[in-house]
N, C-alpha and C positions, 0 to 999 in steps of 0.2 A: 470341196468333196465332189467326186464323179457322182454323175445322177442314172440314173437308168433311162435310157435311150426312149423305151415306149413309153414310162409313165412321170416319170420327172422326177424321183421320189431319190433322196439323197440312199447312194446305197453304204449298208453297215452288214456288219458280222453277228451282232447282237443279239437280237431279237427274232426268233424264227415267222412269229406271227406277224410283223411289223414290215409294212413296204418297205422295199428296197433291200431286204436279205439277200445277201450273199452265202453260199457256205464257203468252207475254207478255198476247196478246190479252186472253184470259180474268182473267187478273190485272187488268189494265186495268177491264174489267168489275167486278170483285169492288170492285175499290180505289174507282169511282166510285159504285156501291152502296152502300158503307157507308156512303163521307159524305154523300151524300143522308138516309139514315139516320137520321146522326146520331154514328156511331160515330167513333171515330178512324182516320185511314187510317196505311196502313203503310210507314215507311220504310224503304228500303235491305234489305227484304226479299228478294229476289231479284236476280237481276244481270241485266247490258242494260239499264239504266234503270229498274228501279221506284222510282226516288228520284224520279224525272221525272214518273213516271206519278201518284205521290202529290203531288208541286206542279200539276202540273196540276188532279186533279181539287179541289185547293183553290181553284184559283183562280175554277174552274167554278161551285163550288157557294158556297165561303162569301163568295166578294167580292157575291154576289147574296141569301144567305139570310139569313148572321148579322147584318142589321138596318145591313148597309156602307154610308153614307150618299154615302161619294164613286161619282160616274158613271163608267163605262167610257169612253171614247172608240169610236169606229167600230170601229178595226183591232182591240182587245181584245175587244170584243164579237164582231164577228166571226168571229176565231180560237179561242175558246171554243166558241161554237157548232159550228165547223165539226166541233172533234174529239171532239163528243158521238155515239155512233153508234149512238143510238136514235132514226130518224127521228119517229119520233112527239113524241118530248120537242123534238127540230127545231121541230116543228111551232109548237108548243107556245110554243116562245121567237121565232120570225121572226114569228109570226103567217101564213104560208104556209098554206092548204088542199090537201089532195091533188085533184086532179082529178076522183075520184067521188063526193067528203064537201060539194064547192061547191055552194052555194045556186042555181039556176036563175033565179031569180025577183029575184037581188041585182042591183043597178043596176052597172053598173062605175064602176072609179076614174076623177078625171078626173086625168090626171098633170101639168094644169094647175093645178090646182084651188091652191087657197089652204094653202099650207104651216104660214102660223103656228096654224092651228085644229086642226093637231094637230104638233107640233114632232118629232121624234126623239126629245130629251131624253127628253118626255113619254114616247113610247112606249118607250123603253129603262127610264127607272124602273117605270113601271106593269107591264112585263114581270118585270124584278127582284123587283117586290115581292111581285106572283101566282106566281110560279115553286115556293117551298116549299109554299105550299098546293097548286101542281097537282100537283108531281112526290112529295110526301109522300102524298097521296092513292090517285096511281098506282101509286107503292111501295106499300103497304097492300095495296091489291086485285089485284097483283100476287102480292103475299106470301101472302096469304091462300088464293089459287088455286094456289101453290106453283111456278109458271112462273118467279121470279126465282133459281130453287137453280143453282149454279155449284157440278159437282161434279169430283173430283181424274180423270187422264188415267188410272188404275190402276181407276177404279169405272166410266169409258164404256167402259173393254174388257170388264169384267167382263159389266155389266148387257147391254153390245149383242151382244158376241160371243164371251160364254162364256170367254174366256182372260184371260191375266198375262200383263206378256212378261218377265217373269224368275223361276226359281223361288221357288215359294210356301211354301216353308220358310223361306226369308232374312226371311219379313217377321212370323213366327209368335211367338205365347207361348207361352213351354212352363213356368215357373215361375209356379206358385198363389201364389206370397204378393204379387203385384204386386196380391192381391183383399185386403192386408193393412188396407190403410188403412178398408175397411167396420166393422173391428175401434173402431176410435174413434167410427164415426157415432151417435149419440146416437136418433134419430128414425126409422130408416127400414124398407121391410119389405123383403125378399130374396124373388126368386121366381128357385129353382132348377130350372134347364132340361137334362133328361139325353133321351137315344136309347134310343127303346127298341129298335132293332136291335142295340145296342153294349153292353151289361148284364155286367158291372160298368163296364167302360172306359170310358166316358159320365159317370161318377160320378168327382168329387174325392173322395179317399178322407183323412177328418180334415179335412174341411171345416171342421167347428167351430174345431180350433185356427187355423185363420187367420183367418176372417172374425167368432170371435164364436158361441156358443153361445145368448147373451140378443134377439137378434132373429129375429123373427115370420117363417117361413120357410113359402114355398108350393110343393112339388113339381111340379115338370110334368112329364109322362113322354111327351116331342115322339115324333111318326114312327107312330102306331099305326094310318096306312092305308098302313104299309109291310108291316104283319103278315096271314097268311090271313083271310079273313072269317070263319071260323067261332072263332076263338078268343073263349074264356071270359074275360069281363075282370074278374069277385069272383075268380078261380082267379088270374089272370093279377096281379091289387091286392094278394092274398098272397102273391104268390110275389116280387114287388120290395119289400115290406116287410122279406123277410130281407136284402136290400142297405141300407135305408134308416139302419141303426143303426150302421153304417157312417160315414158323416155326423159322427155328432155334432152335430148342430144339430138347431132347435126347429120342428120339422116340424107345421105346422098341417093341414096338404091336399094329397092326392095327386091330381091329375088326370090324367084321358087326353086328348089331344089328338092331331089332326091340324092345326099350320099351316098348312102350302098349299093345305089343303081347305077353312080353318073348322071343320073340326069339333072339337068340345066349346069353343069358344072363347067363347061368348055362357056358358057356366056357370063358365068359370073366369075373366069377366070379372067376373061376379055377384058371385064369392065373392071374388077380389079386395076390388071395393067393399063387401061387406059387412066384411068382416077388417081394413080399411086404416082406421087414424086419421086425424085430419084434420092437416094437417101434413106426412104422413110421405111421405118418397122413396120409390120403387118403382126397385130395381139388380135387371136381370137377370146372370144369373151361370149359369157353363156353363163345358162342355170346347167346344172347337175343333168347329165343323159341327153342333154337337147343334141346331140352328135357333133361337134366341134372336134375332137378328133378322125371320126369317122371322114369330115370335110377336108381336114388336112390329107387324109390316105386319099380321099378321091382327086384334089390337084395333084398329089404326089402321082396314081396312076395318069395320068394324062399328061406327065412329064415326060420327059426325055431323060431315061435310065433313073427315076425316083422312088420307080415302087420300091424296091430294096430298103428303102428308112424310111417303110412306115411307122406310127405310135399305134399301142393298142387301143382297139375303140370296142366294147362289151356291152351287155344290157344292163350293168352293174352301176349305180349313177358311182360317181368319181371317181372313175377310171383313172383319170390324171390326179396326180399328186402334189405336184409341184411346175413352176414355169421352166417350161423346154423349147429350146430354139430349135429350130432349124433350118440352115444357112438356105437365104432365097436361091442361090444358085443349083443345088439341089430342083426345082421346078423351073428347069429349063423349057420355055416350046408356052408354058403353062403360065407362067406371071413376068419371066424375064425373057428376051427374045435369044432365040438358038447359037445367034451373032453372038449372044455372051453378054453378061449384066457390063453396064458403066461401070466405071470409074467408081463412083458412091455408093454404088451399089453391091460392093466386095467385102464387105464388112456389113451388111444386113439381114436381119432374120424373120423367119415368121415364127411367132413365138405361141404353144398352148397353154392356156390359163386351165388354173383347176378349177370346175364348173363350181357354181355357188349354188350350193342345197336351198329350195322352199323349206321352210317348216311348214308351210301352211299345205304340203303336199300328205297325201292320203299314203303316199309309196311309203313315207318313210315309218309307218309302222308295220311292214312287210320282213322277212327273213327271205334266204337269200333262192331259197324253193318258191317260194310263192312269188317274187319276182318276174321267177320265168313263165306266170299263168295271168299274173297283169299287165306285165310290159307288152305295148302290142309292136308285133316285130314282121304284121305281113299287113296286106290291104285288106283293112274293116270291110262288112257286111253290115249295113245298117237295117235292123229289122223294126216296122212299124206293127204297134200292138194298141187294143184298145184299153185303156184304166178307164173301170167303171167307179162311180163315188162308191166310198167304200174302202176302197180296194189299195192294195200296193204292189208298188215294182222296185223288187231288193236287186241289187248288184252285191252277190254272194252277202260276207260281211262287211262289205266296204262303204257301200251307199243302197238309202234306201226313200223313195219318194211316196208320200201318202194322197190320195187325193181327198181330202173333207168336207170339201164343199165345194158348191157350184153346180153344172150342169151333169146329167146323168150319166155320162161318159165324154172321154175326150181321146186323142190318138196321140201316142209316144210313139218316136222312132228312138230304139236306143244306137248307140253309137261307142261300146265295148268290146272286146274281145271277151269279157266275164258274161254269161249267158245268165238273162234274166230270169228273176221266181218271179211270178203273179200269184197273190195271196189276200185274204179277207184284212183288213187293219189289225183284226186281233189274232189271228192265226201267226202275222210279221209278229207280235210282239209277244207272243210264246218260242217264236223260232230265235226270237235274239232270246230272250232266257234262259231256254236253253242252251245255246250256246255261250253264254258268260257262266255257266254253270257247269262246264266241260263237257257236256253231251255232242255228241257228235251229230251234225243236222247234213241239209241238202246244202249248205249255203257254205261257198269255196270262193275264195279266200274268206278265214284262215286253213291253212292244213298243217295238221299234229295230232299227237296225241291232248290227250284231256287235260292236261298240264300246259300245251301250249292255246287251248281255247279259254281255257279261265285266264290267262295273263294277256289275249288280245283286246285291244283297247273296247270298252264297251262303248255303243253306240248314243252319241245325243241328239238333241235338236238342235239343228247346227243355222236354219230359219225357217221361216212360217213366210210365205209368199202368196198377197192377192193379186191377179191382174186380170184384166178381160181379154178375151179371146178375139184378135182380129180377122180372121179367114179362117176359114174353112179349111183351106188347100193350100195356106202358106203356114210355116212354124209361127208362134209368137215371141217365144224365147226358149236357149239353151239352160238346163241346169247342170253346170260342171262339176263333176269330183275329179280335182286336181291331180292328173296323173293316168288316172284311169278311166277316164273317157265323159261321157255327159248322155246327155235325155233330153232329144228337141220335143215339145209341149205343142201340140194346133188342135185347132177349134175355134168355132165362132161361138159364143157368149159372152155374157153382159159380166158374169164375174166367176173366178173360183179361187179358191185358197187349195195352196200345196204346201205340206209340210217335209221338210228334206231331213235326212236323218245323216251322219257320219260319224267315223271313232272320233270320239270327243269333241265332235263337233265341228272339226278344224278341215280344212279342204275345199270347201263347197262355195258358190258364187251362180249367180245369174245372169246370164250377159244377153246381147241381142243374137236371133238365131244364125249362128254360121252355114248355113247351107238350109234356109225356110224351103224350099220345093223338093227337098230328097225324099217326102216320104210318097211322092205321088208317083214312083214307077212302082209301087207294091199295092197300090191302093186296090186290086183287084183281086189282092190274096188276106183279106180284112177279115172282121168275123170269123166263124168254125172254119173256113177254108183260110186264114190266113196264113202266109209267109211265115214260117218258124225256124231258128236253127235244127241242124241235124245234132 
């Protein structure tokens, strides 16, 4: 079954809500594509006629290509033609000019003129027989320029207008061993794709037991022009090395990149081809949104003639549906050298995996609006705030951290695009009440009506956290909600307890701080004069 070019999703006729819809039109198109091709066409794939639409274009292409020696008659020639609807290939076969491509200078026909000097017959064979060389030709430089891709009705809403029309959880992976089968491949190298906004939750944790310990594994660490510009990246390459062992696998190289910017992508193309055998597949592999398509579109621009087949890459986690190849020599200049791939290297692809969903992510009890107000998709402002005991710091309805004990205040930098509430402990715990009771509060994410505030996940205690304060003027540690950003914790004291709130508890983690010194270029905008968003 043909898959769709951007998203991998086998494409059908069936189902309008379901990846990979075709309508009939389009099917139509597809179906008479192939067998130009060459490929086989599809029967009884779809309902309403695709049984018809695949006789058809048999009739169209192979009664004239595969070397059919018997002649059409007028009316079959004619009816053929008619339900071709690419006027140019019209052209092509009537012998017709368009009105601005005709010659000036041509003598006109005389419609007297002597018939047997050129018969019908003649012209109908002689059109027959030229027809695969024109239309295989056009196919080619068609293909090559990437204008003939026919993609599924779930990937023109995406790419043109940012939506799905039905939620985006129904269509998602959420079990890693569907990456099981990598485990048998003999040949190939794995380039692993994590977020660095999402640290650990970005990361398959025992990767190795599924996909395989013995293959050649490249790090990418996607998103790093989502993080402040003044971060330290040898601070910031050791501090993800203590996630990396985690893994289990055979980790050759850690790169920084930005996708959608290009950046570092021209060096982790390099080290690609210098690391990669001749032979070997290239599987990108990842969680749900960490940008693995997006990294394929940026080797593909930095090839030579690639951007034309790029995959769609959205803020929608599982963009991809299914596993899509695409032939390495396509990233000419970019993995394989301009000279032209080897020999072994004519038959090899770099292939997208469909990202594997966290459950243990905060995103996915999200609709497909409120998405676009957690996903963070420019570079964080990380703002430092004081929590006094007491007190809390909500990220809308998604996370909430209390402080109960300990010293009389301490300093949070948060590290969200969702703009923090500061509020009394019990003030936070009328604001989630009312809000699990459908009132409508200040606290965003969730957005709906009253109907969709009572059905979002209510809020638990997801853990209770003691540690002591080391510095003053370094973090101690991050407190993560998975997806949606985290809360670096500094102060120096002997102890406090923080209790962490999230829907049903699930999402949250405590790690060591990823950037302990960011909150000291605000430190001068503290107190009533502090640093606030706009």
């Amino acid at each position: 079954m043909p898959q769709c070019p951007t998203c991998g999703a086998a494409f059908q006729t069936e189902n309008p809500r379901a990846a990979g819809y075709l309508n009939q039109k389009k099917w139509r198109q597809m179906n008479q594509a192939n067998v130009v091709k060459g490929l086989p066409s599809i029967e009884g794939a779809g309902s309403g006629g695709s049984a018809g639409i695949s006789v058809l274009a048999d009739q169209a292409v192979h009664k004239t290509v595969a070397n059919d020696k018997r002649l059409l008659s007028d009316d079959e020639f004619t009816s053929i033609v008619s339900d071709i609807e690419d006027p140019e290939i019209q052209e092509l076969l009537t012998g017709k000019v368009a009105p601005e491509s005709a010659d000036p200078n041509a003598e006109p026909e005389d419609p007297q003129g002597d018939k047997m000097d050129a018969p019908k017959c003649n012209q109908r064979d002689t059109r027959a027989e030229s027809f695969a060389t024109l239309i295989a030709a056009r196919v080619r430089r068609r293909a090559e320029q990437g204008r003939d891709r026919i993609i599924c009705q779930r990937c023109h809403s995406l790419k043109n207008y940012s939506r799905v029309d039905r939620p985006w959880k129904e269509d998602i992976v959420s079990d890693p061993r569907v990456l099981r089968f990598l485990r048998y491949k003999s040949n190939i190298m794995i380039v692993v794709v994590c977020d660095l906004f999402d640290i650990p939750g970005s990361l398959i944790p025992h990767l190795g037991d599924i996909i395989g310990s013995r293959h050649p594994v490249v790090l990418v660490a996607n998103k790093s022009d989502l993080l402040p510009r003044d971060y330290h990246k040898q601070r910031l390459l050791m501090w993800l090395k203590r996630f990396v062992g985690g893994l289990e696998v055979n980790v050759r190289a850690i790169h920084f990149v930005a996708a959608l910017k290009n950046l570092g992508i021209r060096e982790l193309a390099a080290d690609i081809m210098e690391q990669r055998r001749p032979g070997q597949d290239i599987y990108m592999v990842g969680r749900a949104n960490v940008g693995k398509s997006e990294l394929i579109n940026a080797l593909l621009r930095i090839s030579m003639g690639g951007s034309a087949h790029t995959v769609l890459a959205s803020h929608v986690p599982g963009t991809t549906m299914g596993l899509y190849g695409i032939p390495l020599r396509r990233f000419a200049k970019a993995l394989v050298p301009l000279s032209g791939a080897e020999p072994q290297d004519r038959q090899v692809h770099l292939y997208d995996t469909p990202g594997v969903f966290s459950n243990k992510s905060i995103i996915s009890y999200l609709t497909n609006e409120e998405l676009k107000l957690v996903v963070c998709q420019k570079r964080v402002s990380p703002f430092t705030f004081i929590l006094n005991l007491g007190q809390s710091v909500m990220l809308g309805g998604l996370g909430r951290v209390d402080l109960v004990d300990g010293p009389s205040r301490i300093l949070v930098t948060v590290f969200s695009t969702i703009r923090p509430h500061f509020t009394r402990i019990q003030r936070a715990d009328e604001l989630v009440q009312a809000m699990q009771s459908g009132k409508q509060t200040i606290l965003q994410p969730p957005v709906g009506d009253s109907e969709r505030l009572k059905w979002f996940p209510h809020q638990k205690l997801a853990l209770e956290h003691k540690f002591a304060g080391q510095h003053k003027r370094n973090a101690t540690l991050d407190v993560v909600f998975g997806g949606v950003g985290w809360i670096a914790v500094t102060g120096q004291f002997p102890q406090a307890t923080i209790r962490v709130y999230s829907p049903f508890g699930a999402g949250v983690c405590v790690r060591p701080p990823m950037m302990p010194f960011e909150y000291e270029r605000i430190t001068s905008h503290m107190s009533s004069q502090r640093k606030t968003p706009k």
